[in-house]
C-alpha positions as CSV (number, residue, x, y, z in Angstrom):
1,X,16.6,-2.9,18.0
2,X,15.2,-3.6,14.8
3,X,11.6,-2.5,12.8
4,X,9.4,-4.5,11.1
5,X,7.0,-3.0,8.3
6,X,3.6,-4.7,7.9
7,X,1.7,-3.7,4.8
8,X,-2.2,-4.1,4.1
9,X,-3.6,-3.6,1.8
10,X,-7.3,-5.1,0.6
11,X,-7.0,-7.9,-1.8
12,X,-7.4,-7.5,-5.8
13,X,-10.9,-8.2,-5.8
14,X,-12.4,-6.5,-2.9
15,X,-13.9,-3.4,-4.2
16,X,-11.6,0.1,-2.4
17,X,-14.3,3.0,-3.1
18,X,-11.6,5.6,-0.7
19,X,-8.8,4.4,-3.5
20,X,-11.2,5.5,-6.5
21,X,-12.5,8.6,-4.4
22,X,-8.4,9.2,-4.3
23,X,-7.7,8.7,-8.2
24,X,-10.8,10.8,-8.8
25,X,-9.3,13.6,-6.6
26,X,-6.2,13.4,-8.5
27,X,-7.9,14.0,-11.7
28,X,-9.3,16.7,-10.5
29,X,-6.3,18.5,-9.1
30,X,-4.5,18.0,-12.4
31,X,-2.8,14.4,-12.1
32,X,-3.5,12.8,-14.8
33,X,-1.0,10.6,-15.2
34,X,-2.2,8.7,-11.8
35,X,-4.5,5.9,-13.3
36,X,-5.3,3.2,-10.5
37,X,-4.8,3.8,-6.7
38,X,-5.4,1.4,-3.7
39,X,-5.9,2.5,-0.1
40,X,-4.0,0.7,2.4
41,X,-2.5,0.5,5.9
42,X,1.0,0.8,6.9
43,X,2.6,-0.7,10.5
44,X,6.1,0.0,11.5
45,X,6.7,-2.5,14.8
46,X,10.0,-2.0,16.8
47,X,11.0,-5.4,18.3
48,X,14.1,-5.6,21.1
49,X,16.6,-7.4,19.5
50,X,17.1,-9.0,15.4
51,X,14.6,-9.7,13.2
52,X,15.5,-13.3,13.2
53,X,13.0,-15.9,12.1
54,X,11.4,-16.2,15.3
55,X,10.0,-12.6,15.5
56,X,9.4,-12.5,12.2
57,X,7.0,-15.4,12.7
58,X,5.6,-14.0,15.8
59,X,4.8,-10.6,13.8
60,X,3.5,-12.9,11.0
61,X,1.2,-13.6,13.4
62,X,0.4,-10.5,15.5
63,X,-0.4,-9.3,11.4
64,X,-2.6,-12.4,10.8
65,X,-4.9,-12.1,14.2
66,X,-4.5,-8.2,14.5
67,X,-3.3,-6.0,11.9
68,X,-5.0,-7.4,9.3
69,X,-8.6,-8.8,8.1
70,X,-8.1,-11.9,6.1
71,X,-10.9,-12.2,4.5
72,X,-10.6,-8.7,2.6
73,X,-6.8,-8.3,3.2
74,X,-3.1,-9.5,2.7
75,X,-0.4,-8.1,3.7
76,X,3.7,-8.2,3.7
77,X,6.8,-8.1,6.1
78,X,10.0,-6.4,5.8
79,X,12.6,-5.7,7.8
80,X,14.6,-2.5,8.6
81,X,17.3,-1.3,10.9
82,X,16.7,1.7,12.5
83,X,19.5,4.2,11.5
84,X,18.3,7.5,12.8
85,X,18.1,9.0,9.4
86,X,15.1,12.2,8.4
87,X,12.7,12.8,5.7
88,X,14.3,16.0,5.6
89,X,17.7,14.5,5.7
90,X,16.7,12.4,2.6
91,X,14.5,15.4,0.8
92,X,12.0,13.0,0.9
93,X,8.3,13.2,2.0
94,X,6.4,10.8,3.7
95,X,5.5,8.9,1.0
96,X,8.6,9.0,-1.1
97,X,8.1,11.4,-3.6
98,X,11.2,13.6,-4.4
99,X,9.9,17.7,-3.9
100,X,13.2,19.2,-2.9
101,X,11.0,22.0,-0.6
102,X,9.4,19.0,1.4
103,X,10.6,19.6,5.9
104,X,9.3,16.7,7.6
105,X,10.5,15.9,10.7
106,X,9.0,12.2,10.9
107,X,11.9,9.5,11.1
108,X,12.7,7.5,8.6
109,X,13.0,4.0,8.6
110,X,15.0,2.7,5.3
């Protein structure tokens, strides 16, 4: 079994008002150092079998007619085995930071 990751995100130009509500937010609470944030969309697909060039292409295209809007968004693959490993395991929230006291329970998918 293997995982695909699908990324959106909107393209350069297309305006992403929940991004700047999220920088202004940040500001707010005291995180200055965060000076540009984009709002996107994360897919983790679990195919049977490799990630081989064939199901890459077929989730190339599940991204293109599906996932994704082309005319406001892009979006990338990667590939990942699926290792059993946890957050928690990693002391590692969900979206990466390092806070040592973080117990998440979510799998992770390196």
């Amino acid at each position: 079994m293997s995982s695909v990751i699908v990324d959106v995100m909107l393209k350069p130009e297309i305006h992403d008002p929940q991004g700047e509500a999220v920088l202004s937010a940040s500001r707010r609470l005291g995180f200055g150092g965060v000076t540009r944030v984009r709002q996107g969309k994360r897919f983790e697909v679990e195919i049977d079998g490799p990630a081989d060039t064939t199901a890459l292409a077929a989730i190339e295209e599940l991204a293109r007619e599906l996932l994704a809007n082309p005319v406001i968004e892009e979006f990338s693959l990667h590939t990942a085995e699926l290792p059993g490993r946890r957050f928690a395991e990693l002391g590692r929230c969900r979206v990466g930071c390092a806070r040592a006291d973080w117990r998440c329970d979510v799998p992770w998918i390196a």
